[in-house]
CHARMM internal coordinates of N, CA and C (Angstrom, degrees):
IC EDIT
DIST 1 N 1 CA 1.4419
DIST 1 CA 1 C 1.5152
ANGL 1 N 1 CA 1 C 108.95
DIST 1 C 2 N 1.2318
ANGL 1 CA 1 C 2 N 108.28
DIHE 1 N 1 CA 1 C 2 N 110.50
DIST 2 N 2 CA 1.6609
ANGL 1 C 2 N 2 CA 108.41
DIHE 1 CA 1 C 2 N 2 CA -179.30
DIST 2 CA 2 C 1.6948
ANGL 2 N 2 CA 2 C 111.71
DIHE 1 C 2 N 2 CA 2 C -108.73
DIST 2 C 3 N 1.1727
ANGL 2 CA 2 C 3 N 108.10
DIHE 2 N 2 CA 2 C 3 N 132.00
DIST 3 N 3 CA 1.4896
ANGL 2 C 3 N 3 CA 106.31
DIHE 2 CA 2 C 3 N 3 CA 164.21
DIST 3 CA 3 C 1.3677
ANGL 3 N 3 CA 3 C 127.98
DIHE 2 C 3 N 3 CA 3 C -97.65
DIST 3 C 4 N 1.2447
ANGL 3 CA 3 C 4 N 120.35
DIHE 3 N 3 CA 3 C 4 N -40.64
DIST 4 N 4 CA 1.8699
ANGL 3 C 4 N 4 CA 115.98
DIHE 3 CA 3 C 4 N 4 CA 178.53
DIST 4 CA 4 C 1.6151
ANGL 4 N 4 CA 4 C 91.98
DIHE 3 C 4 N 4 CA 4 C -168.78
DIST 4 C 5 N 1.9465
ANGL 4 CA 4 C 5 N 75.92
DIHE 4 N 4 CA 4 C 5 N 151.95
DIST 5 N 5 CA 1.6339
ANGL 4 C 5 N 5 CA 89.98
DIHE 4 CA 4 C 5 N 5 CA 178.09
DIST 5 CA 5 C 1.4171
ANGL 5 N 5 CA 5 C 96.54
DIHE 4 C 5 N 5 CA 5 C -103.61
DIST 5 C 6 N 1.7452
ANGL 5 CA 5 C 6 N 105.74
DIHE 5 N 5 CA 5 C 6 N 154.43
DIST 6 N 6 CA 1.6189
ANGL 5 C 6 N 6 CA 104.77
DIHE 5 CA 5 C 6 N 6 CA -174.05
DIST 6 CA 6 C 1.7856
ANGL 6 N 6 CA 6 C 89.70
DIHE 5 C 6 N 6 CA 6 C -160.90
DIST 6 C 7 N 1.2932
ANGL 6 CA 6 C 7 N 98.48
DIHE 6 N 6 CA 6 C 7 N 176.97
DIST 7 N 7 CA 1.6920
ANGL 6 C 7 N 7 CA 102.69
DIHE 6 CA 6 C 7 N 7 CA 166.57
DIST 7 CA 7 C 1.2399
ANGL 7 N 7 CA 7 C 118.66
DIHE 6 C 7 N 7 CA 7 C -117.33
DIST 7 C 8 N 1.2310
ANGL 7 CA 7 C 8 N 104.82
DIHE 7 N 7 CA 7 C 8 N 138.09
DIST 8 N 8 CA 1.6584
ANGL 7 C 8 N 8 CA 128.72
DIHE 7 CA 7 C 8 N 8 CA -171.27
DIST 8 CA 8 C 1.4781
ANGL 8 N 8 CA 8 C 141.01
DIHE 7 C 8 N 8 CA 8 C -127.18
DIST 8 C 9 N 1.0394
ANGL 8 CA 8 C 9 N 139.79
DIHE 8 N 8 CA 8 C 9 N 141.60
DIST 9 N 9 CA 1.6198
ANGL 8 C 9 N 9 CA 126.28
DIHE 8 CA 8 C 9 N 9 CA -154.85
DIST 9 CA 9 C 1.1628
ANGL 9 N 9 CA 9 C 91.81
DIHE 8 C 9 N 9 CA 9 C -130.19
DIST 9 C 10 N 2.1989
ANGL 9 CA 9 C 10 N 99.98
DIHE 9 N 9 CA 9 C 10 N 126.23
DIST 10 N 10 CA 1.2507
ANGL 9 C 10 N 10 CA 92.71
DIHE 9 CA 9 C 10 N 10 CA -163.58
DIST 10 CA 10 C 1.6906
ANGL 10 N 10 CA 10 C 89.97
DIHE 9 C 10 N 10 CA 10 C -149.08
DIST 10 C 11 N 1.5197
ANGL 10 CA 10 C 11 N 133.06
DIHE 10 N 10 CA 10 C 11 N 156.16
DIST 11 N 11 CA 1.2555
ANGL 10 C 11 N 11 CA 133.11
DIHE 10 CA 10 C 11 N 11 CA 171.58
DIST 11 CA 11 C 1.5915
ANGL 11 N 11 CA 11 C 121.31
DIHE 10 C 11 N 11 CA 11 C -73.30
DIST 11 C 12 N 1.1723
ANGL 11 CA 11 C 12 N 109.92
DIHE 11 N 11 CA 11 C 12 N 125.19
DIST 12 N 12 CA 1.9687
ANGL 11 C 12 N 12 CA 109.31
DIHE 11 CA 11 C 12 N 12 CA -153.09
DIST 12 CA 12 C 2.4517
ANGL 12 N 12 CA 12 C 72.76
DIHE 11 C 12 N 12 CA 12 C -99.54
DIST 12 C 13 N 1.2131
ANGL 12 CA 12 C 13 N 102.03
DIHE 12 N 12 CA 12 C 13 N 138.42
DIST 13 N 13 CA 1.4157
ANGL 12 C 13 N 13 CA 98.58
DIHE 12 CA 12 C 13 N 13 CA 169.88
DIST 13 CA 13 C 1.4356
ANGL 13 N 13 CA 13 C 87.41
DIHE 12 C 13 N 13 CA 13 C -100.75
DIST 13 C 14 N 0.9484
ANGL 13 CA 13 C 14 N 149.82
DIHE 13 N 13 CA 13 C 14 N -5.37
DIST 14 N 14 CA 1.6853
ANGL 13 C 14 N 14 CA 129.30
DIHE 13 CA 13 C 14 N 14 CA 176.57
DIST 14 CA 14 C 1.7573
ANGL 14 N 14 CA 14 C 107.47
DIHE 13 C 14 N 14 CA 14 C -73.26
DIST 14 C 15 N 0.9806
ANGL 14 CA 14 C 15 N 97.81
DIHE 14 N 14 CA 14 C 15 N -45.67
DIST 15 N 15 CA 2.0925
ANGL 14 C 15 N 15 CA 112.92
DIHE 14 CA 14 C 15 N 15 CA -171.30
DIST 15 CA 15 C 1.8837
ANGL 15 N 15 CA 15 C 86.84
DIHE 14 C 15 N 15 CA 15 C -97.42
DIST 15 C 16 N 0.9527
ANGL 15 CA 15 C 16 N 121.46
DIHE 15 N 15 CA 15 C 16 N -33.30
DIST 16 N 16 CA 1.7872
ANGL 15 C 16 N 16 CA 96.96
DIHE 15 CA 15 C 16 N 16 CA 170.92
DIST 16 CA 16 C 1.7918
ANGL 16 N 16 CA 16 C 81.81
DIHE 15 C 16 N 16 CA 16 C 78.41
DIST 16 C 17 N 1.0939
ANGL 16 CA 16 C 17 N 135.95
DIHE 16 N 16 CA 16 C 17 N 71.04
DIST 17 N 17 CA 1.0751
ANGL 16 C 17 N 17 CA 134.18
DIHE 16 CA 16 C 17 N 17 CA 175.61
DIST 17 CA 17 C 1.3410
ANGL 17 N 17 CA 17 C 127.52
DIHE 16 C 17 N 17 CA 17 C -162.73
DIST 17 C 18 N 1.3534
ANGL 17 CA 17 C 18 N 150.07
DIHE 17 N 17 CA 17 C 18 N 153.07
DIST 18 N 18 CA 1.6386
ANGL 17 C 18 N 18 CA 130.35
DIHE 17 CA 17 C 18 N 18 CA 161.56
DIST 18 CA 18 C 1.6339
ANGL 18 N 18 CA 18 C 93.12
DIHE 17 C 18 N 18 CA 18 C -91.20
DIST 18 C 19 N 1.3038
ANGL 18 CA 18 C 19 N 106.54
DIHE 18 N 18 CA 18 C 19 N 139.30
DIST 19 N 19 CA 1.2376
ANGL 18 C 19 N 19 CA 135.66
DIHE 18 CA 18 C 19 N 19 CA 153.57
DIST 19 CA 19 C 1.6024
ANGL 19 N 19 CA 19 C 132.20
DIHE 18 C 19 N 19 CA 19 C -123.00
DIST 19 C 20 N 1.5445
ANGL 19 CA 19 C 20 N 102.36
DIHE 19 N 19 CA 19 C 20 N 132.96
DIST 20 N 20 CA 1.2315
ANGL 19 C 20 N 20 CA 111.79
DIHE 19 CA 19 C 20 N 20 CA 168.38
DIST 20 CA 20 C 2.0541
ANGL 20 N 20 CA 20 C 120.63
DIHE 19 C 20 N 20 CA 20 C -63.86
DIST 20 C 21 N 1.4896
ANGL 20 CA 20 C 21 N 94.98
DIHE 20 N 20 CA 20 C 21 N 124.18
DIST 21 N 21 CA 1.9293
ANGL 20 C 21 N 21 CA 79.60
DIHE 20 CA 20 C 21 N 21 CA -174.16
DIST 21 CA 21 C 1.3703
ANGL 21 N 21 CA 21 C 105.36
DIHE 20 C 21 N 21 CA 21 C -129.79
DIST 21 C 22 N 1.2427
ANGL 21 CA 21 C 22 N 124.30
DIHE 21 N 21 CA 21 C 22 N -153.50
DIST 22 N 22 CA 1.4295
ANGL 21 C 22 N 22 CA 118.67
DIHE 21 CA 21 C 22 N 22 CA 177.18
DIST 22 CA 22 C 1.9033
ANGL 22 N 22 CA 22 C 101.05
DIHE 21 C 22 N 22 CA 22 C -144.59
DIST 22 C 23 N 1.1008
ANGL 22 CA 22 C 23 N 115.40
DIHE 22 N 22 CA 22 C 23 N 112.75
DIST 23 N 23 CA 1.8750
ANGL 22 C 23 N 23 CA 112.08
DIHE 22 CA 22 C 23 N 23 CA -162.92
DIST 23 CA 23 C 1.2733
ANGL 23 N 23 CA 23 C 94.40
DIHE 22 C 23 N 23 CA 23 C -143.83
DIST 23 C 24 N 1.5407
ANGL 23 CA 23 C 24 N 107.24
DIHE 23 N 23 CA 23 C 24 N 172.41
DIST 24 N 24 CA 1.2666
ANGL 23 C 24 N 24 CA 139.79
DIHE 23 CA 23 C 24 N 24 CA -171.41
DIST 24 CA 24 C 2.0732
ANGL 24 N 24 CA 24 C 103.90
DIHE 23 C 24 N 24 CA 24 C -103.09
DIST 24 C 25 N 1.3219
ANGL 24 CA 24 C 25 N 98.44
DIHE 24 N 24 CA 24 C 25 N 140.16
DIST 25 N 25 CA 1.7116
ANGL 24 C 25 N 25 CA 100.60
DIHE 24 CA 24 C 25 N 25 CA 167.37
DIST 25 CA 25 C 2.0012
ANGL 25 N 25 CA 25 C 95.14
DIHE 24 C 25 N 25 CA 25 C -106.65
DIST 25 C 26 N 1.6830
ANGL 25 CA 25 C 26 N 79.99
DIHE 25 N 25 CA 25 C 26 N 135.56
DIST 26 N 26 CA 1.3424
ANGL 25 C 26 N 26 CA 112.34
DIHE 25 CA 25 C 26 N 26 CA -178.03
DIST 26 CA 26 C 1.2476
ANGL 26 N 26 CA 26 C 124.74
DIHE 25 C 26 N 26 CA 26 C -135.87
DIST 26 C 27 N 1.3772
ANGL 26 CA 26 C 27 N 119.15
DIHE 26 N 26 CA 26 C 27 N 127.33
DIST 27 N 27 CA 1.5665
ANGL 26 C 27 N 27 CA 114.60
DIHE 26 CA 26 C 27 N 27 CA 174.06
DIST 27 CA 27 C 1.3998
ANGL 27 N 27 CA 27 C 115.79
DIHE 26 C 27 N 27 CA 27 C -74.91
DIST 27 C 28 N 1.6905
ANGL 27 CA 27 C 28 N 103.35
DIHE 27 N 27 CA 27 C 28 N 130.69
DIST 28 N 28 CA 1.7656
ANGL 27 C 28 N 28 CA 110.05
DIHE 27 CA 27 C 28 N 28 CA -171.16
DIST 28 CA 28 C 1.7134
ANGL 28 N 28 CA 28 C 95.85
DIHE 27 C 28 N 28 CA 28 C -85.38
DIST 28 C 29 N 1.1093
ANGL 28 CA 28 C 29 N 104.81
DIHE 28 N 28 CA 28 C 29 N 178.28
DIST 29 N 29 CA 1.5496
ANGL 28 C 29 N 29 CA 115.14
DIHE 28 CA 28 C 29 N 29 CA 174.15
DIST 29 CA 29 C 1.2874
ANGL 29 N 29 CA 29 C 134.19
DIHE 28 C 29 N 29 CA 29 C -66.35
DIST 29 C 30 N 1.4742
ANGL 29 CA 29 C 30 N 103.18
DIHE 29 N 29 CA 29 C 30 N -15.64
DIST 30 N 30 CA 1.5114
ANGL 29 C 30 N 30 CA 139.17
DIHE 29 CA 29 C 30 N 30 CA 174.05
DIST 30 CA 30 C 1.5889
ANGL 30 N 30 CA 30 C 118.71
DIHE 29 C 30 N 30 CA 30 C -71.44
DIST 30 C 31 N 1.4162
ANGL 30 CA 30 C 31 N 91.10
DIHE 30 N 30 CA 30 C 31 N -42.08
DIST 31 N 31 CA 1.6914
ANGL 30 C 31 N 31 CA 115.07
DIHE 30 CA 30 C 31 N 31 CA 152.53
DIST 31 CA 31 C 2.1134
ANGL 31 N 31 CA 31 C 99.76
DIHE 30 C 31 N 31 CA 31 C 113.71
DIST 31 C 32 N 1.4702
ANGL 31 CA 31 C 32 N 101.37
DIHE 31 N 31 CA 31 C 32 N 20.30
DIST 32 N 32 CA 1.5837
ANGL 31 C 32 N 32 CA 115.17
DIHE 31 CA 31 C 32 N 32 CA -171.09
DIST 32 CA 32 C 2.0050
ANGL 32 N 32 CA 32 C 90.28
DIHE 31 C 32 N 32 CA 32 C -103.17
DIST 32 C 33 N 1.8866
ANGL 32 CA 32 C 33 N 90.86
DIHE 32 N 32 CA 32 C 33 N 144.04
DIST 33 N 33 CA 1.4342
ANGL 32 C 33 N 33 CA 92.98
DIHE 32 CA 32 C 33 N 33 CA 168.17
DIST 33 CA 33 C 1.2845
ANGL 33 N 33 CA 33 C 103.23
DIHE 32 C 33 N 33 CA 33 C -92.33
DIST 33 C 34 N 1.4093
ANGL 33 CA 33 C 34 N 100.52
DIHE 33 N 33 CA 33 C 34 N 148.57
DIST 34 N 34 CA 1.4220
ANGL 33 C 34 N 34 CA 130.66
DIHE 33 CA 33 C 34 N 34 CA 158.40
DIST 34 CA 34 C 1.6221
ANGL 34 N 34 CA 34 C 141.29
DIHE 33 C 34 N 34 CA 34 C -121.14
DIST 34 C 35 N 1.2542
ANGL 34 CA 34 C 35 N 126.37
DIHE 34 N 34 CA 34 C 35 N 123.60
DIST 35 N 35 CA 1.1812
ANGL 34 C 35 N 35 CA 108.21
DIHE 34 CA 34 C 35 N 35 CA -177.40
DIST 35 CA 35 C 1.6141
ANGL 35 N 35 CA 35 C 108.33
DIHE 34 C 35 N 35 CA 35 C -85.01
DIST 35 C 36 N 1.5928
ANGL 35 CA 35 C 36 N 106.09
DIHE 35 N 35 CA 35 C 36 N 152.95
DIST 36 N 36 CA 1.2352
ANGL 35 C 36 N 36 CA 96.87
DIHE 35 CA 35 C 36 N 36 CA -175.17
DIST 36 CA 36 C 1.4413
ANGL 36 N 36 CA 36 C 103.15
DIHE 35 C 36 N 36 CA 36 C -137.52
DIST 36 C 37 N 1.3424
ANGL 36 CA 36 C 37 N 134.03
DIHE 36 N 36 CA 36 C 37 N 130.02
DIST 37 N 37 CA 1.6674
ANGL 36 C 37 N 37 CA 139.86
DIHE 36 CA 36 C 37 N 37 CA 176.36
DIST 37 CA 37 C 1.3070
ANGL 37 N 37 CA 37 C 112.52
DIHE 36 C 37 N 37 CA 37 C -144.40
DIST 37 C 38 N 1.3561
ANGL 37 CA 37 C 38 N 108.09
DIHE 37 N 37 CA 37 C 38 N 179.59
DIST 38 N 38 CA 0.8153
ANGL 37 C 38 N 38 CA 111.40
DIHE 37 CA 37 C 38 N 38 CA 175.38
DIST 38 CA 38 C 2.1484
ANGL 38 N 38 CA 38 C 129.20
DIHE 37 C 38 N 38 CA 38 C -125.37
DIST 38 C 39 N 1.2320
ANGL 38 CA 38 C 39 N 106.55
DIHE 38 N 38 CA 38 C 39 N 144.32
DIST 39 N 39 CA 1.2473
ANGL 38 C 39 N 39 CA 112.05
DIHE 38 CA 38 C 39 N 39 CA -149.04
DIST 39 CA 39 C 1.6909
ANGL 39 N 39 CA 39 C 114.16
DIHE 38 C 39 N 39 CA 39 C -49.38
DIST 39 C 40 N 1.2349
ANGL 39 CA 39 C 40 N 140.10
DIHE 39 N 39 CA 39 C 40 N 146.02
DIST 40 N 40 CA 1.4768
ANGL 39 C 40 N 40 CA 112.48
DIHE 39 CA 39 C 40 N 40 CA 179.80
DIST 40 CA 40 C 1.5958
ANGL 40 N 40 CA 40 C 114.30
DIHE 39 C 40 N 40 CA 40 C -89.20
DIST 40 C 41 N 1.0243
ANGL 40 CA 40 C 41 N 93.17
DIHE 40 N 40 CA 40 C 41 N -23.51
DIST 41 N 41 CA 1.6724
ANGL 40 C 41 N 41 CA 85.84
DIHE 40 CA 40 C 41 N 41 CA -167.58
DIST 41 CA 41 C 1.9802
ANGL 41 N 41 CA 41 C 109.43
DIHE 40 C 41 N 41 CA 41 C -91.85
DIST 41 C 42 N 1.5298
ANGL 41 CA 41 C 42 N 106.62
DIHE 41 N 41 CA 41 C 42 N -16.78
DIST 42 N 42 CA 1.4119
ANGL 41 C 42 N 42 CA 90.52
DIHE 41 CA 41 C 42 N 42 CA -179.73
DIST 42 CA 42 C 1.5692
ANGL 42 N 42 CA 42 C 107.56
DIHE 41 C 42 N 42 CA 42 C -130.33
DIST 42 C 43 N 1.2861
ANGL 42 CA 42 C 43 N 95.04
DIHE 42 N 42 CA 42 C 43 N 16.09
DIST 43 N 43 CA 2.1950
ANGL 42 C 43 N 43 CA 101.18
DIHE 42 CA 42 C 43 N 43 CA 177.14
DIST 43 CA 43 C 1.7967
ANGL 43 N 43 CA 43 C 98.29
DIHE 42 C 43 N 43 CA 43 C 77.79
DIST 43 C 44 N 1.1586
ANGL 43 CA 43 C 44 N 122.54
DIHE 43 N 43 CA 43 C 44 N -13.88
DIST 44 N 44 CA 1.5782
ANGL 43 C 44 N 44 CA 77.50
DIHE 43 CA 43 C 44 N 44 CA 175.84
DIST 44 CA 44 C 1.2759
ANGL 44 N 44 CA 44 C 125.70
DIHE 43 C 44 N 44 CA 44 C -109.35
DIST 44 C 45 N 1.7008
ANGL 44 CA 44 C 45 N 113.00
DIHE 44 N 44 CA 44 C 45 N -166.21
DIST 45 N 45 CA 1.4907
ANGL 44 C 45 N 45 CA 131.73
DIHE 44 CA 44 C 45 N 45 CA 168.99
DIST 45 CA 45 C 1.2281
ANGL 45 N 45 CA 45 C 109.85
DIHE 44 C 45 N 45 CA 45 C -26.22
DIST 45 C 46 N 1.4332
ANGL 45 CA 45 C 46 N 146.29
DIHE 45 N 45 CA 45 C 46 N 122.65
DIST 46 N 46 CA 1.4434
ANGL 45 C 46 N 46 CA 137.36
DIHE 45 CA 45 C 46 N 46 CA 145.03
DIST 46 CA 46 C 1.8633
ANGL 46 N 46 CA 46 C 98.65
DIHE 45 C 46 N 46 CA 46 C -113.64
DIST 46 C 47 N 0.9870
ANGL 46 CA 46 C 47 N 95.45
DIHE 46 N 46 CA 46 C 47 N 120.95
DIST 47 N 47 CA 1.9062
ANGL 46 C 47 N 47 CA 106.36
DIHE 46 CA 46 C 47 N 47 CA 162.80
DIST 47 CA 47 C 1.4402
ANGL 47 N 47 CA 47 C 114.85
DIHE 46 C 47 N 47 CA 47 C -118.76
DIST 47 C 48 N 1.3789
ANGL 47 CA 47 C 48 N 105.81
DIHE 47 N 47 CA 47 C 48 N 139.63
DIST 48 N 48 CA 1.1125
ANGL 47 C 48 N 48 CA 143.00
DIHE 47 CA 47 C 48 N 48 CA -174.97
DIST 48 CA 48 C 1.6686
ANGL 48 N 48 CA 48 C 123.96
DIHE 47 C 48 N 48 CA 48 C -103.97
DIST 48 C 49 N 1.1178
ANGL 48 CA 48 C 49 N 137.81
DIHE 48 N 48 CA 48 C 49 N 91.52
DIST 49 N 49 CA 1.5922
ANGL 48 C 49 N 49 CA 127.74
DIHE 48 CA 48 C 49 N 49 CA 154.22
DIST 49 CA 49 C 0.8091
ANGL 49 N 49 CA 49 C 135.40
DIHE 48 C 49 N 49 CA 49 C -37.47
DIST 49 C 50 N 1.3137
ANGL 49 CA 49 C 50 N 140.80
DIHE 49 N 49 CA 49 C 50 N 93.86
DIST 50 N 50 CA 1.8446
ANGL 49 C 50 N 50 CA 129.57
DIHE 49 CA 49 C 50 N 50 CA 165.03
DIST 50 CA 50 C 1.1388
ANGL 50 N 50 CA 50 C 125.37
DIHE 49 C 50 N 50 CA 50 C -72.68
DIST 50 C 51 N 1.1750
ANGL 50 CA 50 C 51 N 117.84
DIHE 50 N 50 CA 50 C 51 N 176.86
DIST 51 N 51 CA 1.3297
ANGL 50 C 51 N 51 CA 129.38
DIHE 50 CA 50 C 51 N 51 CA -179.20
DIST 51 CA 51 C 1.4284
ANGL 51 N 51 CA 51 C 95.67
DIHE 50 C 51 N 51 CA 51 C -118.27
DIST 51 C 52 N 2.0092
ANGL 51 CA 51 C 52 N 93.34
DIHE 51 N 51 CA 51 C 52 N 165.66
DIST 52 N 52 CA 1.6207
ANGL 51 C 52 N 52 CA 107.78
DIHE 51 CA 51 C 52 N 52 CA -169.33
DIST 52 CA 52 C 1.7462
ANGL 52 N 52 CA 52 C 94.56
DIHE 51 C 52 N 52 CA 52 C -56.98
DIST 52 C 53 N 1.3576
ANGL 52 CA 52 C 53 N 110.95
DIHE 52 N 52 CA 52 C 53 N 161.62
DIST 53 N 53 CA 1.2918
ANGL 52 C 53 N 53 CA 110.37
DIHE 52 CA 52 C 53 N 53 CA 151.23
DIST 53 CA 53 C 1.5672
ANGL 53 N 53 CA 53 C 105.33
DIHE 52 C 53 N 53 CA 53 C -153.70
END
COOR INIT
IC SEED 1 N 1 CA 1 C
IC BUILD
């Protein structure tokens, strides 16, 4: 279930880094949004927690 794409700054654990990305907010199974993209400089997963809004 996706709601909007936006940009987000998020810690990539592969590059050990914060990166700027471009992802989708998604409800986890837990029932918390998350944005989720992917990293630019090394291809992977970066997820993000949100807060209520």
């Amino acid at each position: 279930m996706s709601e909007s794409t936006s940009s987000y700054e998020g810690y990539c654990v592969k590059c050990k880094a914060k990166r700027h990305y471009t992802g989708e907010v998604r409800i986890s199974e837990s029932g918390r949004r998350m944005a989720r993209g992917t990293c630019p400089v090394c291809g992977s997963t970066i997820n993000r927690i949100l807060g209520k809004a």
